[in-house]
C-alpha positions in Angstrom: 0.0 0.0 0.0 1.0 3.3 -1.1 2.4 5.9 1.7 -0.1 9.0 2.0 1.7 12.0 1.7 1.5 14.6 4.7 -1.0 16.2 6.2 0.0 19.3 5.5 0.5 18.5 1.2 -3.2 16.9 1.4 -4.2 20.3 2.6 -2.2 22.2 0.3 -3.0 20.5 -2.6 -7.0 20.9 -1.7 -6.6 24.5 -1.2 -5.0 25.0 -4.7 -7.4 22.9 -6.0 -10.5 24.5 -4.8 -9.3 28.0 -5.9 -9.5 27.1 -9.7 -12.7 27.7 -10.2 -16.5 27.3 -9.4 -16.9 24.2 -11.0 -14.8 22.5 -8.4 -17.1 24.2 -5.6 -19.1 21.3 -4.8 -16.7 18.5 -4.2 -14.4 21.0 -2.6 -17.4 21.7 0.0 -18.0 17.9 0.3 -14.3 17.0 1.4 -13.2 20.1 3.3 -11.6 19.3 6.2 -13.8 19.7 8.6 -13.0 22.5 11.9 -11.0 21.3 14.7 -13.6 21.1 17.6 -13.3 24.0 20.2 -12.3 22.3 23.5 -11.7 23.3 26.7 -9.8 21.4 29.9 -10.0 22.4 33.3 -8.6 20.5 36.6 -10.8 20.3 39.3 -9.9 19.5 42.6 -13.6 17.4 43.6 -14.6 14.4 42.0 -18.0 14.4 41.4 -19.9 11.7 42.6 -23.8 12.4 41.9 -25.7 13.6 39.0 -28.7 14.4 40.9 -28.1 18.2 42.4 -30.7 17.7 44.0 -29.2 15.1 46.0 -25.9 16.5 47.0 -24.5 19.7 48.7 -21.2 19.3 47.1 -19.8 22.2 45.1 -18.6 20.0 41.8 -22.5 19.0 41.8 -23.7 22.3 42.0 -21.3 23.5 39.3 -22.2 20.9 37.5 -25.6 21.5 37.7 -25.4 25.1 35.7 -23.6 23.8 32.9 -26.0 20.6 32.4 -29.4 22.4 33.6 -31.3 26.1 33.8 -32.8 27.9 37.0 -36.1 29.3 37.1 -34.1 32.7 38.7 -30.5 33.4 39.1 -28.9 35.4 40.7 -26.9 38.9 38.6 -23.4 40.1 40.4 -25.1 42.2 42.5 -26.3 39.1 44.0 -29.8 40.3 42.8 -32.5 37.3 41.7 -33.1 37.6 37.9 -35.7 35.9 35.4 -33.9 33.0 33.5 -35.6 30.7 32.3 -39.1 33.1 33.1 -40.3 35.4 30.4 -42.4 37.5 33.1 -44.0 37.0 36.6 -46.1 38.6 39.1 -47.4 39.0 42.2 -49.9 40.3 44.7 -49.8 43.5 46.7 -49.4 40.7 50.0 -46.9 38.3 48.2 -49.5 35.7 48.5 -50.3 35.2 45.2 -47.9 34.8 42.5 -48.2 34.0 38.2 -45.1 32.9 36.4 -44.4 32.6 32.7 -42.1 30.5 30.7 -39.7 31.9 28.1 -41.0 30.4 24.5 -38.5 28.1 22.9 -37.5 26.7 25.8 -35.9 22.6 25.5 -34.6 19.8 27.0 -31.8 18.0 26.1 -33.6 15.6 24.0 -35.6 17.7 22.0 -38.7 17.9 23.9 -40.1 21.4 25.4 -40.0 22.4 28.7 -43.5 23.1 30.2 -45.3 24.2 33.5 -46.3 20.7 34.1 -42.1 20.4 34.4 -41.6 22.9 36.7 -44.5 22.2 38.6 -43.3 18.4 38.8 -39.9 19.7 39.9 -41.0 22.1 42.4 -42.8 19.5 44.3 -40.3 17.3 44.4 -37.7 20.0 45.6 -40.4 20.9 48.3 -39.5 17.8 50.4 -35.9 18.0 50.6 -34.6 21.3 49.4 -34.3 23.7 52.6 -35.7 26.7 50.5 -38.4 24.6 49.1 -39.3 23.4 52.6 -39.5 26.9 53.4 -42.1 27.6 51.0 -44.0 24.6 52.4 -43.9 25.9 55.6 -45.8 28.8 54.1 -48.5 26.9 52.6 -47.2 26.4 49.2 -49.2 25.5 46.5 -48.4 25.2 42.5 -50.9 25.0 39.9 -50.2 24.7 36.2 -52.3 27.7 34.8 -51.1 26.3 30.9 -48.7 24.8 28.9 -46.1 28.1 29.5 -47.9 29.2 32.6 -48.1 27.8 36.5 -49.2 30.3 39.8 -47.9 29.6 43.4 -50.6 30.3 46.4 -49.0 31.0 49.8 -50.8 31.0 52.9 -48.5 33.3 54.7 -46.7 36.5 52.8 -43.2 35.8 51.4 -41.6 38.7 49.5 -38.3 37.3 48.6 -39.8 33.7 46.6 -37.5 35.3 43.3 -34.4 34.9 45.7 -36.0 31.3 47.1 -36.6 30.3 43.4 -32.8 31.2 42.4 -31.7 28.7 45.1 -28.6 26.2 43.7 -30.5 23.0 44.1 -33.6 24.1 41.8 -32.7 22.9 38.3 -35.4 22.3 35.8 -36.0 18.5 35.2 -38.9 16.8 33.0 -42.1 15.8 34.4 -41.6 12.3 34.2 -38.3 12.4 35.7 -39.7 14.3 38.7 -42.4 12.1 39.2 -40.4 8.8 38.5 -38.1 9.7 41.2 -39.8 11.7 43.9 -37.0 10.7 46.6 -34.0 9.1 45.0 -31.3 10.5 42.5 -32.6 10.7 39.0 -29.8 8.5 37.9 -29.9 10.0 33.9 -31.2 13.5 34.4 -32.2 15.4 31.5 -31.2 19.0 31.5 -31.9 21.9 30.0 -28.9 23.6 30.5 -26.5 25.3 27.9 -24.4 21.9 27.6 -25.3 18.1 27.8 -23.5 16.1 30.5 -21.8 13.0 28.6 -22.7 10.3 31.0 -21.4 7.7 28.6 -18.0 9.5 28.5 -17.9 10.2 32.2 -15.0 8.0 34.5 -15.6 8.8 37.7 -12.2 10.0 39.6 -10.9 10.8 36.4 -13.0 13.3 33.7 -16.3 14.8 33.0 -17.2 15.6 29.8 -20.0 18.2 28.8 -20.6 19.0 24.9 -22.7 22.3 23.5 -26.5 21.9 23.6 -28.0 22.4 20.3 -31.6 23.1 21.7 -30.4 25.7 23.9 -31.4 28.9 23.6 -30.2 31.4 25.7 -31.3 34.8 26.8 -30.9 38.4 24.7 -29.7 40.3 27.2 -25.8 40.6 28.5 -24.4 37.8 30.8 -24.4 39.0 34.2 -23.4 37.1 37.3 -24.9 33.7 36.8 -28.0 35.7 34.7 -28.8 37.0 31.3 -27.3 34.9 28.3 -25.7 32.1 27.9 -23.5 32.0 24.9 -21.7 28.6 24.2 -18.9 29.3 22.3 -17.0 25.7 23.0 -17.7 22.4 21.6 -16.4 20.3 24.3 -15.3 20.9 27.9 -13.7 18.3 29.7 -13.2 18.5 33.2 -9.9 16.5 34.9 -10.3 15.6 38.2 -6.8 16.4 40.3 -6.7 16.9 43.5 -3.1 17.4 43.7 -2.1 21.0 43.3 1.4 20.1 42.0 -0.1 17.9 39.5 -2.8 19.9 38.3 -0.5 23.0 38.1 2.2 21.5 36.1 -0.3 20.2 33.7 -1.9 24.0 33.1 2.4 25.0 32.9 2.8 22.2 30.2 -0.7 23.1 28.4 -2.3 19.4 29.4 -5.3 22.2 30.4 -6.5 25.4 30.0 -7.7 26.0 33.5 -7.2 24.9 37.1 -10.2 25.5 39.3 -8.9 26.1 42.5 -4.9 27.0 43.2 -3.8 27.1 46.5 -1.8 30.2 47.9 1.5 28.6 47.7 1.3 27.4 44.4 0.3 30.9 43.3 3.5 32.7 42.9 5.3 30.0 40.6 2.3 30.6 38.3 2.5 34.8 38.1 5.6 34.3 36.7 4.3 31.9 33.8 4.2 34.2 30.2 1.7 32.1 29.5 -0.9 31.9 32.5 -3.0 34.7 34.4 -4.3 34.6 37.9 -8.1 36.0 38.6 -10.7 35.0 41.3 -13.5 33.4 41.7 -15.4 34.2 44.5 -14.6 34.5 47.7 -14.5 31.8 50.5 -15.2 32.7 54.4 -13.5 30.4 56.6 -14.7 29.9 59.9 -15.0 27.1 63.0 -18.0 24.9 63.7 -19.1 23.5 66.9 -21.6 20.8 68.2 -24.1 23.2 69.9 -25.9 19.6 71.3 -23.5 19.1 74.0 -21.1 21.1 76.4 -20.2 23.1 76.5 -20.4 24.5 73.3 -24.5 24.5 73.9 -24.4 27.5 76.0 -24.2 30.4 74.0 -21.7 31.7 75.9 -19.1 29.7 75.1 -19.4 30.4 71.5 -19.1 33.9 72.0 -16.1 33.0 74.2 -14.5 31.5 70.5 -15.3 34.4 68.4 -12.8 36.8 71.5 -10.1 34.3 70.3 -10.6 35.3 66.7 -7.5 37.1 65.2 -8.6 37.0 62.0 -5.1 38.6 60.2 -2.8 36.6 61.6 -4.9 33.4 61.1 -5.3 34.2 57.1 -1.6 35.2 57.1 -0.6 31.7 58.5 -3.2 29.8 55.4 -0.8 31.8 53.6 -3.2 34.9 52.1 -1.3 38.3 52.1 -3.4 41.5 51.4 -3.2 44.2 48.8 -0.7 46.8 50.1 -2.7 49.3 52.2 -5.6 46.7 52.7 -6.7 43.8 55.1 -8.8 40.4 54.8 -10.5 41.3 58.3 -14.2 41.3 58.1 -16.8 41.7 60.6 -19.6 40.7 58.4 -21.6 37.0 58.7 -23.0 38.5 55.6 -19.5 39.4 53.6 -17.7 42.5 53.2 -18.5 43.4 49.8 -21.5 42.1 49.5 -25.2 43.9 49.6 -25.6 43.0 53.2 -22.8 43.6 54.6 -23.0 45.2 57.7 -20.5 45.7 61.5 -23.4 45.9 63.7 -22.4 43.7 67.2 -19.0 43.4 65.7 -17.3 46.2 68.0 -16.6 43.8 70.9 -14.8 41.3 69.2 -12.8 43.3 67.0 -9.3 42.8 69.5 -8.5 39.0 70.0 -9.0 38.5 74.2 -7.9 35.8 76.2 -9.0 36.7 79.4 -12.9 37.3 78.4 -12.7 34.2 76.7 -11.7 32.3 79.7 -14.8 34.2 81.7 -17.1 33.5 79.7 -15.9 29.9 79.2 -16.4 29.5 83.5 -19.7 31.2 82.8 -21.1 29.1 80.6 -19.9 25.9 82.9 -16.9 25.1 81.7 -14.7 23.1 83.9 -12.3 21.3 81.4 -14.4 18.6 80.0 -12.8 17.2 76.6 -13.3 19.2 73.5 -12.6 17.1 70.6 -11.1 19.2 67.9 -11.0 17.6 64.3 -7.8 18.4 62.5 -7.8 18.2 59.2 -4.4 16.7 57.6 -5.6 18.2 53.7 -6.8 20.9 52.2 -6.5 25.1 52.7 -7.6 24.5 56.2 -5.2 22.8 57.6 -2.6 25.8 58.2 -5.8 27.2 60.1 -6.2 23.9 62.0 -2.6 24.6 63.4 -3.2 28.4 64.6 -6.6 27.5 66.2 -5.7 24.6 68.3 -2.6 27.2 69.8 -5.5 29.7 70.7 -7.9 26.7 72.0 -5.0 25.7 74.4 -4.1 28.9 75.1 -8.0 29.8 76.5 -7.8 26.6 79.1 -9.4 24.2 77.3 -8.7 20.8 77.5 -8.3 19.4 73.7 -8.3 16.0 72.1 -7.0 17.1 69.0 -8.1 14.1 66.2 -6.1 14.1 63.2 -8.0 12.9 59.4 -7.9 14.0 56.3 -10.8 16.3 55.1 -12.7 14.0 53.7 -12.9 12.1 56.8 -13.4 15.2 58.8 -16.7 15.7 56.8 -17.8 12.7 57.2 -17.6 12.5 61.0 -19.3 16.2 61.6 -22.9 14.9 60.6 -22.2 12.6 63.9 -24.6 14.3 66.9 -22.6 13.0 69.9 -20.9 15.1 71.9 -17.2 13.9 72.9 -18.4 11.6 75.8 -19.6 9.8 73.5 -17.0 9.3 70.5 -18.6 12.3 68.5 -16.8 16.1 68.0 -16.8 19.7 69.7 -15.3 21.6 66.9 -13.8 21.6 63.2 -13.2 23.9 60.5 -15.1 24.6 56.8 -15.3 27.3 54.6 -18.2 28.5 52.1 -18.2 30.5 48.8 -19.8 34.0 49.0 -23.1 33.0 47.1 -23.3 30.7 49.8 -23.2 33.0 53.2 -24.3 36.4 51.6 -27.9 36.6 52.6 -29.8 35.6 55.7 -32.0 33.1 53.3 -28.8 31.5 51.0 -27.1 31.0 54.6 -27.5 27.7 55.7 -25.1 28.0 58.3 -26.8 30.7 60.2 -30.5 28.7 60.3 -31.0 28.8 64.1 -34.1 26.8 63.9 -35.5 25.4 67.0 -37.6 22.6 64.4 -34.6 21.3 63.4 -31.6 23.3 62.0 -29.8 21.0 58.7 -25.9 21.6 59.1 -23.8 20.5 61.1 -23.3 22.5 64.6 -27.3 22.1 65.2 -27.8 25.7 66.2 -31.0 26.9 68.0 -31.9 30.1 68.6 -35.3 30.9 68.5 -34.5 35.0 68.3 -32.2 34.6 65.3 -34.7 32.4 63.4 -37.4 34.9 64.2 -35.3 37.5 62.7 -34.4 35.5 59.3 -38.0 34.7 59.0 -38.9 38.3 59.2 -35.9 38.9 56.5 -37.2 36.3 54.2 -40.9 37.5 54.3 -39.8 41.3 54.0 -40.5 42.8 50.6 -39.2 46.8 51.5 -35.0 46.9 51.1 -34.8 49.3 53.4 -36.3 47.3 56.1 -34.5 44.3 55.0 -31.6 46.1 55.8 -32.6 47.0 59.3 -33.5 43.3 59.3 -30.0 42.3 58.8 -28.3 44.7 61.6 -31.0 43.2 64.1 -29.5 39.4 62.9 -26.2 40.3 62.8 -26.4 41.7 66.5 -27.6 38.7 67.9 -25.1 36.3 65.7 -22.3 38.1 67.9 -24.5 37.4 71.1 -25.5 34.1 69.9 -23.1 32.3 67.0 -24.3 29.8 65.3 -20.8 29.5 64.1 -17.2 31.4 64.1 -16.4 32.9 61.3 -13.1 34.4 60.7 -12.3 37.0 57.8 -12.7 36.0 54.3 -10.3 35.4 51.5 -9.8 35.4 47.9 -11.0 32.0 46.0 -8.1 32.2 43.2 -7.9 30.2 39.9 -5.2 30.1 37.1 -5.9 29.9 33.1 -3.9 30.0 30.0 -3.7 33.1 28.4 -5.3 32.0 25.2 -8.7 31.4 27.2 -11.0 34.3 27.6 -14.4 35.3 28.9 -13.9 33.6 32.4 -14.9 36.9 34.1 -18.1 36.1 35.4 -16.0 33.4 37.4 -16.5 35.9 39.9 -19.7 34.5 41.1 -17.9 31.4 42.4 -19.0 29.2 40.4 -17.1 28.2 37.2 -19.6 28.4 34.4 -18.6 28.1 30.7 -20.8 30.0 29.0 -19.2 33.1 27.5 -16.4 31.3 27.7 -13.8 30.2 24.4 -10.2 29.9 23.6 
């Protein structure tokens, strides 16, 4: 058999060919070669394990939900809830009574249209386990499909912020039959309707997700903003590489193996500023802080939860996770709601600005401390284990008598949805961090949910005055009460903490420079849209 000649000389000699004329139009149209598909590679450090958002809290699932699904509401980068997959809605002068309609054209995956008998389906079964759709049951919540492109929601009680409910990262639009086929498992084949299809038969779990454009999306005609407006798919492909190792993953964006790396640590950071060929940018912003089991001592008198937040020096714990500040600026931040962000406020913050020793220790013997075990959870992994190091010096240093437990993060998550207190082989404190979108509103912050019915995270919080005050946030339809709102909660956090937060931080991530449109990265969430190379 004959050698083909190169590449290259094929392609040369088809050019030449199809440039003598139009009668060789045709068959040079037939056997062009055809465009190289517009992919894109990004390491993640998560692996993701379910396909079912729904189902999962992780944050690889709920990225992986906006690229394979669409949202009712999201949310713009003012953190403000938008129509998205809604042409219009409205509502009564008592937030009682609100009418929603679809956006025409709207798909699925496989062709067929979406419908109000979808979102209906999918409401109701988000209603049972979502927190924010529980919410709305708690109200009374009722859906109705009005039509094919139209559905109403009755409430028995007033809610004016169901846009910001309906924006939640758990509500993605699934098919009727899907919802009702699987009203409290995993859908294990969801069908999105999201700007790209999830290739399930392409996916090797611990090693690469694959998501492909959507041909029956079509997106909005407004401007991206935030995680709102349109969503433009300019790639073909995206593959996403799972690495967890932040010397792997960052020599393979050096070498070009990938275009981006989700989440680079602080000391890998400065190797990579020095890279011609890679830029640095953030998306989001994390706030750390500590957790602790408010179901047994002594950690269930408030007291000695405020006693944590005077041992809070929030500098020169960031400093040791290795985060340095702009020149002229700090990472300290009295806000539960972020600095930065629409509700951020210092109200109750004054007291605990200066890091205290002694009023820890007194308000430690006030709330009955007399040197039981505290279990602390180290974690061996992951950015907070620097933190792990400083905080268990300050825990010692306030008299407390600490079992310090050494795991790796996984582990450490694991354990925390435990109960027991340390008596009884369970935990008294560890340490997480969330993403902006997460904490920055009274209603998108799990974490603070005092509820005396039955808080959802682990820590357990109660606090009957603190869920009173959310409630009255979440029901509020004037901003400028909302705001009032806020200070009220904020001043009884301090008095009261559900948990210890301390200071926020940059979320950082690295691409090559040949990759453009990541900006709306910003929202924490990287979403592909917009995106090309």
């Amino acid at each position: 058999m004959k050698n083909s000649p190169p590449l290259y000389a094929r392609l040369a000699g088809w050019a030449v060919a199809c440039a003598m004329g139009a009668a060789a139009t045709a068959v040079c149209a037939q056997n062009a070669p055809a465009p190289a598909a517009k992919t894109l590679r990004m390491a993640i450090n998560n692996d993701l394990k379910v396909v079912d958002p729904l189902f999962s809290n992780t944050y690889v699932t709920r990225d992986y939900g906006y690229m394979a699904f669409d949202t009712l509401f999201s949310r713009d980068s003012k953190g403000e809830p938008k129509p998205q997959m809604l042409e219009r809605f409205t509502q009564s002068p008592d937030n009682k009574a609100w009418t929603f309609t679809l956006r025409p054209s709207l798909k699925f995956s496989d062709g067929s249209a979406v419908t109000s008998a979808d979102v209906v389906a999918t409401l109701q079964r988000w209603a049972k386990r979502a927190t924010m759709g529980l919410l709305l049951a708690d109200s009374g919540a009722e859906w109705k499909v009005v039509d094919d492109k139209t559905f109403s929601l009755q409430l028995k009680e007033g809610m004016g912020q169901v846009p910001l409910i309906l924006a939640a990262k758990t509500l993605f639009i699934v098919p009727e039959k899907q919802a009702k086929a699987f009203p409290d498992a995993p859908i294990p084949e969801p069908i999105g309707s999201g700007p790209f299809i999830f290739k399930r038969d392409e996916w090797i779990p611990g090693n690469r997700m694959v998501f492909v454009r959507n041909p029956n999306y079509v997106p909005r005609s407004e401007p991206a903003d935030g995680l709102a407006g349109g969503k433009r798919v300019k790639l073909d492909r995206v593959e996403w590489r799972y690495m967890p190792d932040a010397n792997t993953s960052t020599s393979a964006l050096k070498n070009g193996e990938v275009d981006i790396v989700n989440v680079v640590p602080p000391d890998y950071q400065a190797a990579l500023r020095t890279d011609a060929n890679v830029r640095l940018a953030q998306t989001g912003i994390w706030q750390p802080f500590m957790v602790a089991n408010t179901l047994a001592p002594p950690f269930n008198n408030p007291k000695a939860r405020a006693a944590l937040l005077h041992l809070v020096n929030q500098e020169e714990i960031l400093a040791g996770m290795g985060f340095t500040p702009e020149p002229g600026k700090s990472f300290y931040c009295p806000a539960v709601f972020m600095c930065g962000a629409p509700n951020e406020t210092a109200a109750g913050a004054e007291a605990f600005r200066k890091q205290d020793f002694e009023k820890a220790k007194a308000l430690l013997k006030e709330a009955g401390y007399k040197g039981e075990k505290i279990v602390f959870l180290q974690p061996t992994d992951g950015t907070q284990s620097m933190a792990a190091l400083i905080w268990i010096q300050y825990l010692k240093k306030a008299g407390l008598n600490l079992d310090v437990q050494v795991m790796d993060q996984s582990s450490v998550l694991a354990r925390v949805y435990k109960k027991e207190g340390p008596a009884q082989g369970g935990w008294s404190l560890y340490l997480t961090a969330s993403k902006n979108a997460d904490v920055d509103t009274p209603l998108t912050n799990g974490w603070v949910l005092s509820s005396c019915k039955g808080s959802v995270v682990p820590g357990w919080p109660c606090d009957a005055k603190i869920d009173e005050l959310r409630d009255a946030w979440i029901r509020e339809g004037d901003a400028a009460k909302r705001k009032q709102l806020v200070d009220n909660l904020q001043r009884r956090f301090y008095e009261a903490p559900p948990y210890i937060p301390y200071g926020q931080y940059p979320a950082t991530f690295a691409a090559r420079k040949d990759v453009k449109g990541t900006e709306l990265f910003g929202m924490g969430i990287p979403i592909m849209w917009n995106v090309e190379k």
